[in-house]
N, C-alpha and C positions, 0 to 999 in steps of 0.2 A: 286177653287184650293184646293187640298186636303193638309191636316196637314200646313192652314196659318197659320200666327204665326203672323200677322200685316194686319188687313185688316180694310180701311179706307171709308165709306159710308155717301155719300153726305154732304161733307167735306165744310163749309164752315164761311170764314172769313172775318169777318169785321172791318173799320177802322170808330175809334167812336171819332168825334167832333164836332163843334158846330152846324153843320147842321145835314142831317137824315144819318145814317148810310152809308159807302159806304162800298161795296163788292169788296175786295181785292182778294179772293177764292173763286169761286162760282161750287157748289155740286160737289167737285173733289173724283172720286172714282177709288182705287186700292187698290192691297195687295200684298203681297209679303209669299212667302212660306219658310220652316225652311231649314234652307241652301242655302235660293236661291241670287243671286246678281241680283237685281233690281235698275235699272237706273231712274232718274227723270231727265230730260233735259230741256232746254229752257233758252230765252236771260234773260239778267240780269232785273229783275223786275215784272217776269213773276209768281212769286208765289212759288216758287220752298223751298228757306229757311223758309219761313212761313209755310208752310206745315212740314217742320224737327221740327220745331218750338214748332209747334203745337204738335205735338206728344211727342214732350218731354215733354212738361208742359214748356216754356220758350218763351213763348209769353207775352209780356207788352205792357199795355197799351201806346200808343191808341188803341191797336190792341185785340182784341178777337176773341175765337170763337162763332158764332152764328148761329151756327146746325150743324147738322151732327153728326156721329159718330167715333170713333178711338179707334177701337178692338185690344187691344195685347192679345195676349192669349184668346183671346175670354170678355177681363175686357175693358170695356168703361172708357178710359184714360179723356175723354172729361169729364166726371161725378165724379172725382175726388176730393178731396182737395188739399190744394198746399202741407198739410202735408200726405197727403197719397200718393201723386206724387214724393214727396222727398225720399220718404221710396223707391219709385220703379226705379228714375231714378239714374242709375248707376249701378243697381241691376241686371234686368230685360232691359232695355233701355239704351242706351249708347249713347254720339254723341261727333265725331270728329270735332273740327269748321274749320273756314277754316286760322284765327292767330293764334298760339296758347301762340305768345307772352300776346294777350289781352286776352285770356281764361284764362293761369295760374293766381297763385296770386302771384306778385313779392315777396311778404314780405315772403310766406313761400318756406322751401326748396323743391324742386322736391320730397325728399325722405316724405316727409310729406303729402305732397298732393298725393299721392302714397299710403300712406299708411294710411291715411284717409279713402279710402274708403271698404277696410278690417274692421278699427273700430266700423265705421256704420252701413257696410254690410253683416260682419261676424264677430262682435262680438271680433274680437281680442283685447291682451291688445299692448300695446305701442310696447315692444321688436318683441315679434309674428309678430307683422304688419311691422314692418322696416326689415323683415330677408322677407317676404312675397313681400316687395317692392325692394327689392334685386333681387328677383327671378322677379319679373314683367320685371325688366331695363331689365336683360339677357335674356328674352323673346325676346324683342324689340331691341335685340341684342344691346347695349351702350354698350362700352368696361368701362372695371374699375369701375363697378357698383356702389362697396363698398363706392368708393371714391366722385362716380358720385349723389349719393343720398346727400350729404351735399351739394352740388350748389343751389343754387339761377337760374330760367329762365333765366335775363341776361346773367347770365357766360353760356350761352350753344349757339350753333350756332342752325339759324332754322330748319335744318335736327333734331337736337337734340332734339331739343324743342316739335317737332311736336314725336317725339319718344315717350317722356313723355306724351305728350296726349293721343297717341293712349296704352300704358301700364296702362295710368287711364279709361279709356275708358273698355278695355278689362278684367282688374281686377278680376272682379266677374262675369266673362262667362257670359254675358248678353243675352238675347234670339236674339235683335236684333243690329244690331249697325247703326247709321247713320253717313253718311260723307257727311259732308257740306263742297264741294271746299276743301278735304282735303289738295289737294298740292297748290293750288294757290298762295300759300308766300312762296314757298319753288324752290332755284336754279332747273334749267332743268335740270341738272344732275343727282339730287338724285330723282327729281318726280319718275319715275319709279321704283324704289327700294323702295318708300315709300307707293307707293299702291299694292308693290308683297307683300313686309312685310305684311301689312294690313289682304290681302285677305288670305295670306299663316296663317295665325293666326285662321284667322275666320273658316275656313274648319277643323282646328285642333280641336276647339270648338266645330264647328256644328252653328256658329252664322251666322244669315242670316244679308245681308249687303243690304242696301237702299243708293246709291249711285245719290249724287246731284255733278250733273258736267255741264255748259257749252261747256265740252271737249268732243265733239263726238267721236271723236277716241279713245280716253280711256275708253268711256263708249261702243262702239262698240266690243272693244277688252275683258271686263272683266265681262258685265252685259249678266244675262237670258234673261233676259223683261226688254224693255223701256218706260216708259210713258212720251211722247209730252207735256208741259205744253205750253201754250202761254195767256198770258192778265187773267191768275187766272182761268183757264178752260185746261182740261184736251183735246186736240183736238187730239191724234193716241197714242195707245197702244199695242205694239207688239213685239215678237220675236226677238231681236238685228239681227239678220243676215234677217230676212224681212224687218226691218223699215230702213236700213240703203240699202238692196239691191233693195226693190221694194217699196218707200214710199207711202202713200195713201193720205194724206192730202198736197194740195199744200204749207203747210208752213214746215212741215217735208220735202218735195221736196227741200222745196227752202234753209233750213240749210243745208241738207245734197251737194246738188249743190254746195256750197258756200265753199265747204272744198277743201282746196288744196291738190291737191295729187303728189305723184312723179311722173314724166312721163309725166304728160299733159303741151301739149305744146299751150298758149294762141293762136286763133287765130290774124290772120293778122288783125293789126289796131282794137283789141280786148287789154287795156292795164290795164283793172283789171279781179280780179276773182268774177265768178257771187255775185250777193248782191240781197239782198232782199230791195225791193224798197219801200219807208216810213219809220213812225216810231211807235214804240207800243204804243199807246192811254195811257192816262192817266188814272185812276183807274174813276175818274170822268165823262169821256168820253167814256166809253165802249161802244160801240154798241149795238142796242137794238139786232140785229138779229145775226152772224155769227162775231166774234168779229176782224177776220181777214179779212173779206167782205173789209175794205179799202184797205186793199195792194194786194189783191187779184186778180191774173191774169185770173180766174175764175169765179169772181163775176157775178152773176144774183140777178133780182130784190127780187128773191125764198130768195135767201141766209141774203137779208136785212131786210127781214119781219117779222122774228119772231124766239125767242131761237131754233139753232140747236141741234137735239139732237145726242147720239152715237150711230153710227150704227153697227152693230156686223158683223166684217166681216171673219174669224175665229172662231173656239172654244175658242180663247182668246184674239182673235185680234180683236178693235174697231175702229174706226174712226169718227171724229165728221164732216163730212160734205156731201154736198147737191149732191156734184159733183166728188167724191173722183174720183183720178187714179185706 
């Protein structure tokens, strides 16, 4: 992809205890281009926050990485100090979580932690950063900013809350931003309004957005490219409007099947909507060959014998399996 700005090569994470090593991410490769919104999808346990993780430098043990690379700008994040990681993330790297009641710090004020990262990352003195953290809140449109800066997290509701994160987040025009399950704590109501804000920001910037969601239709609706995570493995990478209208890997098949839409009417004596049948393997239990070869309504002996690899099926489109659609 021309002008990346994040590109991530054979990405892999481990979880370190008393026995040997297990492989939580095994060689997950993608990237994302300047401006672009890239989706990262899959069930909950499938690798997806470890990977946000990892690229921010906010992985703790027990968890490491152990290979791979994670290019921003072209700078190997992975090869890092934790104080040269500090200097970059917030600067250069940004991430939205998905509480942002347990992200802030209760003890300090919104306006503070706001304006914090002005201090650090441009050098302002105190006054400078709180008229600059003024201007962040009215970004993130909070009404009464002046006022809204002296609160404490509690006193705000979690539309608000999640406002303040994303005005810390955005602060210092970051190259990229990530959003980890940004609305997940937040009423149905304002979800929508809190990821137009988001995106509406970032296009302003020119920040390219790496979007971690369980939410297919959000992510169908607002990402370029989608990468399939399933069991710590990268299994279909493609086009948002391919991978949601023509999926290639039976397990992208079987998410996207499973989404309810308006209009469809169950069949007769049919009294749920499709599911994918099983459950995702334990990180200890991974399969030696095709890691979805159990739930898999395609399984062949081929598929259990030994690591699949991606097959390229597009100029950008991959797929990781033996028998794809």
């Amino acid at each position: 992809m021309s002008d990346t700005i994040l590109d991530i090569r054979d990405l892999s994470i481990a979880l370190h205890g008393e026995g040997p090593p297990l492989s939580a991410v095994d060689g997950v490769n993608f990237s994302v281009g300047r401006g672009e919104v890239f989706g990262l999808v899959g069930e909950s346990g499938c690798g997806k926050s470890l990977c946000a993780l990892a690229i921010a430098g906010l992985l703790q043990a027990p968890m490491a990485v152990s290979g791979g690379q994670i290019l921003l700008e072209g700078r190997d994040l992975a090869r890092l100090s934790a104080a040269e990681m500090r200097h970059l993330r917030g600067d250069k790297v940004s991430m939205i979580f998905q509480e942002p009641m347990t992200a802030l710090n209760p003890l300090m004020t919104v306006g503070d932690q706001i304006g914090e990262m002005f201090v650090l990352h441009r050098g302002l003195g105190a006054r400078a950063a709180r008229m600059k953290a003024i201007e962040a809140l009215e970004q993130v449109q909070v009404s009464s900013p002046e006022r809204r800066i002296n609160a404490y997290p509690h006193q705000l509701s979690g539309g608000m809350r999640q406002r303040v994160m994303i005005a810390i987040a955005l602060a210092c025009d970051p190259a990229l931003l990530i959003a980890d399950e940004p609305t997940t704590a937040l009423d149905v109501t304002i979800q929508a309004e809190i990821v137009e804000l988001v995106l509406e920001l970032c296009r302003a910037k020119g920040t390219a957005v790496m979007m971690i969601s369980h939410d297919l239709g959000l992510v169908a609706r607002i990402c370029n490219r989608v990468a399939v995570m399933y069991a710590g493995q990268i299994v279909e990478e493609r086009g948002s409007t391919e991978i949601f209208t023509a999926p290639a890997h039976p397990y992208t098949r079987g998410l996207v099947d499973a989404l309810p839409r308006l209009g469809r009417r169950l069949e007769r004596g049919q009294e749920k909507l499709t599911e994918i049948g099983g459950v995702v393997p334990a990180i200890r239990d991974f399969p030696q060959g095709c890691r979805f070869a159990p739930r898999c309504p395609r399984v062949t002996a081929e598929c259990r014998a030994a690591r699949i690899p991606m097959t390229a099926l597009t100029e950008e489109g991959r797929v990781r399996c033996l028998h794809h659609v």
